[in-house]
Structures are given as structure tokens and as C-alpha cells.
C-alpha positions as CSV (number, residue, x, y, z in Angstrom):
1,X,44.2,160.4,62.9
2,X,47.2,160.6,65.0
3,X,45.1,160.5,67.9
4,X,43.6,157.9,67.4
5,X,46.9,155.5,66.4
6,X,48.1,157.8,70.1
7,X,45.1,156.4,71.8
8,X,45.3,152.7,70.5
9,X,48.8,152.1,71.6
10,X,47.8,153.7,74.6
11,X,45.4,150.9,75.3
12,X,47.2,148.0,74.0
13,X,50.3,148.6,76.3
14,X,47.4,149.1,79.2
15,X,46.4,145.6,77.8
16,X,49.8,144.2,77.7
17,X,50.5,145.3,81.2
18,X,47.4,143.4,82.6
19,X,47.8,140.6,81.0
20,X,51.5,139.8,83.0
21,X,49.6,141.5,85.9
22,X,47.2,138.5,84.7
23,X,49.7,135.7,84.2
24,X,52.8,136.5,85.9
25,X,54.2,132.7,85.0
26,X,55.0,134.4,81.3
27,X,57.7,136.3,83.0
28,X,58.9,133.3,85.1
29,X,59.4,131.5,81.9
30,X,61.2,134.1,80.2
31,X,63.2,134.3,82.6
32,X,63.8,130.6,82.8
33,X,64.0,130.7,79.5
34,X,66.8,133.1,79.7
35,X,68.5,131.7,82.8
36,X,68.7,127.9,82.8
37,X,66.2,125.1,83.5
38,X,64.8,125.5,87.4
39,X,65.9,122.9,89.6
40,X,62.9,120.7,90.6
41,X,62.1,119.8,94.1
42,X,62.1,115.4,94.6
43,X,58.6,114.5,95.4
44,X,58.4,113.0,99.0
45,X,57.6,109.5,98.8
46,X,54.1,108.7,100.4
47,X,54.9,106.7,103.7
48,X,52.3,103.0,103.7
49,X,49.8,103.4,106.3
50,X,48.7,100.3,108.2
51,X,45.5,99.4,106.4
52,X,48.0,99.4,103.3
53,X,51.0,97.4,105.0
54,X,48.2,95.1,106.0
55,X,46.9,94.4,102.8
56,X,50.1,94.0,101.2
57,X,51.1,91.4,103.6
58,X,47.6,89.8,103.0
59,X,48.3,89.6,99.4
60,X,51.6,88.5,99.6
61,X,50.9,85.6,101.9
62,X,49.6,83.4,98.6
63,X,53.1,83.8,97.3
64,X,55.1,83.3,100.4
65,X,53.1,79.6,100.6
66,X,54.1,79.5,96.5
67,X,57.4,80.5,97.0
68,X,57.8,78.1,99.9
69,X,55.7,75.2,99.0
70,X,55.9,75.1,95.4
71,X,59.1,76.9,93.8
72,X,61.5,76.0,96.5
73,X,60.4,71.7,95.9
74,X,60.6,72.7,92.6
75,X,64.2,73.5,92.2
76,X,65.3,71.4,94.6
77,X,63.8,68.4,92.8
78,X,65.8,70.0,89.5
79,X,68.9,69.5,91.1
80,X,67.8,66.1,92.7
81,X,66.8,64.4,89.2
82,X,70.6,64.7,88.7
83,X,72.1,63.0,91.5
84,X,72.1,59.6,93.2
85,X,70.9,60.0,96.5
86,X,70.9,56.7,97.9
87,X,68.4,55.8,100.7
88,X,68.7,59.0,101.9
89,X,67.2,62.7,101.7
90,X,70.2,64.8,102.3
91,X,70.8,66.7,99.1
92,X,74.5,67.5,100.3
93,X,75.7,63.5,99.9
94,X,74.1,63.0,96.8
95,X,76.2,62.0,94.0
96,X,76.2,63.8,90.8
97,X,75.6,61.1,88.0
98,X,73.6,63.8,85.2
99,X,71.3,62.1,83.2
100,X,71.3,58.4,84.7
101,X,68.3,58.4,86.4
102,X,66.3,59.2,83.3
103,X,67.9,57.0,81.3
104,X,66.9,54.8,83.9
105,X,63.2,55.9,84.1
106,X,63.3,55.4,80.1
107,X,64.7,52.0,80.0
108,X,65.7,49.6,83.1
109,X,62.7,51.1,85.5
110,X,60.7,47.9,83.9
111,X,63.0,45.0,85.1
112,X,63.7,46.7,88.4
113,X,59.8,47.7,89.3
114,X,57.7,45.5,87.0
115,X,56.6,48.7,85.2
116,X,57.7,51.4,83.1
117,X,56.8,55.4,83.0
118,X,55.4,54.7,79.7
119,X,53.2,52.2,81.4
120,X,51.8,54.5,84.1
121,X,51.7,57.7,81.7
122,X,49.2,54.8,79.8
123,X,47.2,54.0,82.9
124,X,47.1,57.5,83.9
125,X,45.4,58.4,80.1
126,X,43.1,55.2,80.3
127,X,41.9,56.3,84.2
128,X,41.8,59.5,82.9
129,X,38.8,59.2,80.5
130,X,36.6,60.0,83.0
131,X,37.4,63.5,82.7
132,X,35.9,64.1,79.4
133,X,33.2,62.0,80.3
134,X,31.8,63.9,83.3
135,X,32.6,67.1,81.5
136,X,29.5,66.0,79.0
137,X,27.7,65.0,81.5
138,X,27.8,67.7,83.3
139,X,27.2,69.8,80.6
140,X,23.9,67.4,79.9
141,X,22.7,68.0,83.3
142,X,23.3,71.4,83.7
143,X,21.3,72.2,80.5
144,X,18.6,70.4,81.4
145,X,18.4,71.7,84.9
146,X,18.7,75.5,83.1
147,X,15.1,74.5,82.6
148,X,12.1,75.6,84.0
149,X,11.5,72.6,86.5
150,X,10.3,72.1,89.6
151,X,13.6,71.4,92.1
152,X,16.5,72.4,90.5
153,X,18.4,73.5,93.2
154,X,17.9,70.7,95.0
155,X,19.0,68.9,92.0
156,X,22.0,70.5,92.0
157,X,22.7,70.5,95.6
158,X,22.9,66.6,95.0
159,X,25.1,66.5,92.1
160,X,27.3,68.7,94.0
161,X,27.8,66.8,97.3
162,X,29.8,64.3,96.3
163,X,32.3,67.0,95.3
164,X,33.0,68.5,98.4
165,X,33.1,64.8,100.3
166,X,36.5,63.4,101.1
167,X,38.3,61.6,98.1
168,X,39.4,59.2,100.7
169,X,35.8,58.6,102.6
170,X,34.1,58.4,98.6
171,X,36.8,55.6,97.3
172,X,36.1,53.5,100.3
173,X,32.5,53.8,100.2
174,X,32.6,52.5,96.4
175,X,35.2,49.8,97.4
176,X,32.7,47.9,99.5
177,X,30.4,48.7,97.1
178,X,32.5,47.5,94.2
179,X,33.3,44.1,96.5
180,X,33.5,40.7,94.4
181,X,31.9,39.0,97.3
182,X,30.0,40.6,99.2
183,X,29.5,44.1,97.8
184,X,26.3,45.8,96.7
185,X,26.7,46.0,93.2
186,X,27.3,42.6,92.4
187,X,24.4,41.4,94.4
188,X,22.0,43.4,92.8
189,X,23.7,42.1,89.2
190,X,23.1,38.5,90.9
191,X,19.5,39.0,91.7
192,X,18.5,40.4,88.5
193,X,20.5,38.1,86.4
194,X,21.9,40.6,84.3
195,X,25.7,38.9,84.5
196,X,26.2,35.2,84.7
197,X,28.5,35.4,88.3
198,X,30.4,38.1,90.0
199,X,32.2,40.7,88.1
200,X,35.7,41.3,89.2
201,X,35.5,45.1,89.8
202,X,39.0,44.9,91.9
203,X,40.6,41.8,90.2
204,X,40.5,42.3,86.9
205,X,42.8,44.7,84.8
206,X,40.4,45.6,82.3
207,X,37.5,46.0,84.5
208,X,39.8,47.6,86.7
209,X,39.5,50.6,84.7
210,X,36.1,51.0,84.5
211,X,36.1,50.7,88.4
212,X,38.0,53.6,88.6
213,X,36.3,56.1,86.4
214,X,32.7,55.3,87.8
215,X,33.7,56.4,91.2
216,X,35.6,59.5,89.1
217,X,32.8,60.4,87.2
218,X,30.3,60.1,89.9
219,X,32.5,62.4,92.6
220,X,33.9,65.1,90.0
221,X,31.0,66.0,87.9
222,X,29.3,68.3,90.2
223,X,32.0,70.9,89.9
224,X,31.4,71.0,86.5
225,X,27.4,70.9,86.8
226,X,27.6,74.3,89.1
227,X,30.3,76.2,86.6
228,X,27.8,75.7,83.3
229,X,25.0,76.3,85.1
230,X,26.4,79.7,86.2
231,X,27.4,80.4,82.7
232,X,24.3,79.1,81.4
233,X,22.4,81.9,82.7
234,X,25.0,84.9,81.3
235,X,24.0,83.4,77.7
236,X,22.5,86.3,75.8
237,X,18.9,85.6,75.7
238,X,18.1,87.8,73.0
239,X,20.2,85.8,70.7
240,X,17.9,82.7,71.6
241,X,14.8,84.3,70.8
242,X,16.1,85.6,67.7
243,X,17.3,82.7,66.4
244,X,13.7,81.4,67.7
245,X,11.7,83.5,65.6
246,X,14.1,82.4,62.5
247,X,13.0,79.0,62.9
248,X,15.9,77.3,64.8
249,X,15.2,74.2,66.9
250,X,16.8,73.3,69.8
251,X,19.4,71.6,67.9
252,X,20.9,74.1,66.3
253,X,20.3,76.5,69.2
254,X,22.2,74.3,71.5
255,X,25.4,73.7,68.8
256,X,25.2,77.4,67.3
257,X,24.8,79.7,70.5
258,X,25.0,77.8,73.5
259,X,28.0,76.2,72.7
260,X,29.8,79.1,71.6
261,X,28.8,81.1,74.8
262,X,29.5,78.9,77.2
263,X,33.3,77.5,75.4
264,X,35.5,80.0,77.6
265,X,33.7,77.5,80.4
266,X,34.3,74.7,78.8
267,X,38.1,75.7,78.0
268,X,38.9,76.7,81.6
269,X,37.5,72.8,82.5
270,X,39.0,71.1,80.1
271,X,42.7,73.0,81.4
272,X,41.7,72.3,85.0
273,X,41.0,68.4,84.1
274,X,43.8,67.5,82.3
275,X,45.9,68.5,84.9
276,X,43.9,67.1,87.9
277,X,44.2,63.9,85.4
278,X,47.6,63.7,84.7
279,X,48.3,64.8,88.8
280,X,45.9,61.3,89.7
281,X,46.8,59.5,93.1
282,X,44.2,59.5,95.7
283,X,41.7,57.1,94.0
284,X,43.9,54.3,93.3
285,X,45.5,54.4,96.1
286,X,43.4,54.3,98.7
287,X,41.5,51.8,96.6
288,X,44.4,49.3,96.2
289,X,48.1,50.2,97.9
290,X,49.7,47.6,95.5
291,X,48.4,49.2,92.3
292,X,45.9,47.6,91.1
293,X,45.9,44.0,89.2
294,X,49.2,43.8,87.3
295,X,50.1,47.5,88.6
296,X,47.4,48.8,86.0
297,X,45.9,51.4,88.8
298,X,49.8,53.3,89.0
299,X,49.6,56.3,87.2
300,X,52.4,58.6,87.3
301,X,52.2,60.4,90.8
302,X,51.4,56.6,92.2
303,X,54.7,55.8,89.9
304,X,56.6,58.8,91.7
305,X,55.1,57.8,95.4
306,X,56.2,54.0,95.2
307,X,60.1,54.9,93.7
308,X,60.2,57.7,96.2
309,X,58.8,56.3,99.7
310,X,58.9,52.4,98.9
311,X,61.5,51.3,96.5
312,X,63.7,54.8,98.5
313,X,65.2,56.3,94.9
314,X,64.7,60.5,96.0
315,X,66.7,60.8,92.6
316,X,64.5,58.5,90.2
317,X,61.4,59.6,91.8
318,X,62.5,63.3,91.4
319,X,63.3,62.6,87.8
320,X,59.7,61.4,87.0
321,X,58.4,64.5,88.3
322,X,60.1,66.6,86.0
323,X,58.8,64.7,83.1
324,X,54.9,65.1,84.4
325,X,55.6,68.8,85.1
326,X,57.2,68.6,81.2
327,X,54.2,66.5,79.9
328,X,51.4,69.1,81.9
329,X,53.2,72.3,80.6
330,X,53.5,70.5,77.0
331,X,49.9,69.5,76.8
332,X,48.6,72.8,78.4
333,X,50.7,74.8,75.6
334,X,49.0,72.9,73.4
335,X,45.6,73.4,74.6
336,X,45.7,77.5,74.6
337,X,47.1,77.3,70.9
338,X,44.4,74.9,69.9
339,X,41.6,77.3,71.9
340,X,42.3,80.1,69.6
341,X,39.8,78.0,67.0
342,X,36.9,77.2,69.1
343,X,36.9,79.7,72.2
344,X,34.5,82.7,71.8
345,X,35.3,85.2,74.4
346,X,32.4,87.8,72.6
């Protein structure tokens, strides 16, 4: 019996002595244990090689143009909106005078200008219905040309052309076209008696408006015709032939799952046309320079481009774009909050 206890110690201090033959990092952490932490070594920082520094400088050169072209205005406008700047640009003479030129934009702009920023921010809303309307419209199309039928990309090519024209080259196209005397549309009304004598696309305020978001609708809604019919075809289809065999109709296919799929599409137009709304110039401009009958074709940026480059007022003009960058942040706030209801990102 004694041998035996003899011979099993024997073997487990054999065992012992392997296993730190084994792992001699036990030892090392006794000892370190015993002696103090070890001091570790810095890691050597990893030097950029070129195909790196080359595609940080790539990635940074968005943000440069930002930083230049779009912070930089920015702050200088802030500091502008504050001073009176005469007839001049140089920020340096400018006179500090706080909040004068927006109480002047609120109150006196009217008697000076002949209109108001409430006026354009209301002819900028009233231009701006064309937004929502090409949005259905485009969803319309696009639905129907998800269809099996013969052409649709050629369909959608067209719809899409007048997109990518120039603004400029599109709004003089519909201005002749538009023409009380001797344009295109009228003659046609004229020759089909639909209207007793010519409508006054140009002339008259009300119609005015209309004028406007034709030639809106007609060159913006192909943008929106080639999004939903890309996200038209990443709807699940085995959710339509489920609710198929059911017993839905198209009805309540269309409201129940297309809809829902297709709403972070929707969302992401809806943001992108709101802004390009409120941010409205080109059209009316190039259509009429003085703003329309009774000045109801100046929105806000047509508002901001008359103070700043024909009536000269850098600090009035600077002042209205603060409120439109206020009024796009406060209406775009309000759009994410209000998304949290209706968008389905499943």
C-alpha cells in the first residue's frame, strides 16, 4: 500500500513537471504575479499606404465642396442677417443693427417691395402643389407600367426625359407654348372651341398658377416614375399571392401591401420634394423676370434673389434665407416624427 501512494506521487510530480514543461506562461504569471505588472510595448501605428491616402482624399473631397460651398455661406449669411450692409458686399463695413432686418422682413418689406415674405412663403406653397401631384402620378404610372405590357421601358424612358432636360430649355419651351397670342395651346383651345377666347396662361394671377405647376408636374414626375418602379419590383411577391388566394382584389392589394412596401419610397420623395419646393426659383424666373402678374410667381428664393441682386439689401436678403433654412429644418422635423406612423421599413 505504501508503494503504491510512493508510486502515485511519483507520477503526479512527473505530471506536474510536464505540464510547466507544457505551459511555461504559468510560471511567467506567477512571477508577474509576484513581481509587478510587465510593462507593455506601444503598438506601432500602421503608416497609410497610397491606395489609402488616395481614397481618403477621395472621400473627403464631398466635404471639402460642403465645407466650402455650403457651411462657410452659411455662417457668413448668420452674421450678415445681423448687419446693414448697404449696397455693398464687404462684411467688414457692415453695421451691426441685430434684429432690424427681420423686423423688416416681417413688417415694412410690403410698402418698400410691393410684397411681403408671408406673400412669397404663400406663392411658394400654392406653386408648390405640383409636388404632391406628380408624386401620385407617378406612383399611377409606375404601377401600371409594373405590368406585364408590351413597351414599358420605352414608356419609361419617355416619362423620364424630361427630367434630365434643362429646367431653363423646358420653361421656355412651355412659354411659347403657354403664349396668349400666338402659342400652341391656345390655338388648339380656339379650334376646338373648348374656351370662349384666349386663356391668359402668363397674364393672369390665378391662372398663373396653374401655368406653373403643369410645366412642374410634366418635367419632375419622371424621377419619381423610375424610384417606385425600382421599389415596385422588391415588393414581396409571396405576400401578393397569398393575399390572392384569400380573396383580395386589387384594391385592397394595392392599399394593404403595396403601399406599405413601397412607403420608405414614398417618405424619402415626399422629404426630397418639399425641400426642392420650398428651394423654387428656376421656373418662374426664367418664365417671367418681374414675377409673375402682381408678383404672384416670387416665391421665397425669387424673394431672396430680387432683395439681394436688384433692390442690393445683402443684409435683408441674408435674413430671409435663415428663415427658409428655419422653415425647411421645421417642416422636415416634422415630417420624420410624423413617418414613425405610416413608414414600414419590414
Amino acid at each position: 500500500m505504501e508503494r503504491e501512494n510512493t508510486i502515485e506521487f511519483a507520477e503526479g510530480t512527473e505530471n506536474i513537471a510536464d505540464s510547466e514543461a507544457v505551459f511555461p506562461e504559468m510560471e511567467t504569471a506567477e512571477a508577474t504575479a509576484l513581481d509587478g505588472p510587465v510593462p507593455v510595448k506601444p503598438k506601432k501605428r500602421k503608416r497609410m499606404d497610397a491606395e489609402e491616402i488616395y481614397g481618403t482624399f477621395l472621400a473627403a473631397i464631398p466635404l471639402i465642396g460642403f465645407l466650402i460651398f455650403g457651411f462657410v455661406p452659411l455662417i457668413l449669411a448668420f452674421f450678415m442677417a445681423f448687419l446693414d450692409m448697404g449696397y455693398g458686399w464687404n462684411i467688414a463695413d457692415g453695421e451691426w443693427v441685430g434684429f432690424d432686418n427681420f423686423v423688416f422682413l416681417f413688417t415694412t418689406a410690403k410698402e418698400e417691395v410691393g410684397i411681403s415674405i408671408f406673400e412669397a412663403i404663400g406663392n411658394t406653397l400654392l406653386l408648390g402643389i405640383s409636388t404632391f401631384i406628380s408624386q401620385i402620378l407617378a406612383l399611377a404610372v409606375s404601377y401600371l407600367l409594373s405590368r406585364d405590357i408590351r413597351g414599358r421601358g420605352i414608356w419609361r424612358i419617355i416619362y423620364f426625359i424630361p427630367y434630365v432636360c434643362s429646367t431653363v430649355a423646358i420653361t421656355l419651351m412651355w412659354k411659347y407654348m403657354f403664349d396668349p397670342s400666338y402659342g400652341i395651346i391656345n390655338q388648339i383651345i380656339g379650334n376646338t372651341d373648348i374656351m370662349n377666347g384666349a386663356i391668359e396662361w402668363t397674364t393672369d394671377p390665378t391662372v398663373f398658377y396653374v401655368t406653373i405647376n403643369i410645366i412642374s408636374i410634366w418635367s419632375g414626375m419622371g424621377y419619381g416614375i423610375l424610384l417606385y418602379s425600382a421599389a415596385l419590383t422588391n415588393i414581396n411577391q409571396s405576400s401578393l399571392e397569398a393575399a390572392e388566394i384569400d380573396g383580395a382584389g386589387s384594391f385592397t392589394k394595392f392599399f394593404r401591401i403595396v403601399l406599405p412596401s413601397i412607403s420608405p419610397t414614398t417618405f424619402y420623395l415626399l422629404i426630397m420634394g418639399v425641400i426642392g419646393m420650398l428651394q423654387s426659383f428656376t421656373i418662374t424666373n426664367v418664365f417671367d423676370k418681374g414675377g409673375g402678374p402682381d408678383f404672384h410667381g416670387v416665391t421665397i428664393v425669387f424673394f431672396m434673389f430680387q432683395y439681394l441682386y436688384e433692390w442690393e439689401n445683402v443684409g435683408v436678403a441674408s435674413a430671409a434665407a435663415w428663415v427658409l433654412t428655419l422653415l425647411i429644418l421645421l417642416v422636415t422635423v416634422i415630417q420624420f416624427f410624423g413617418s414613425r406612423r405610416w413608414v414600414k421599413y419590414d
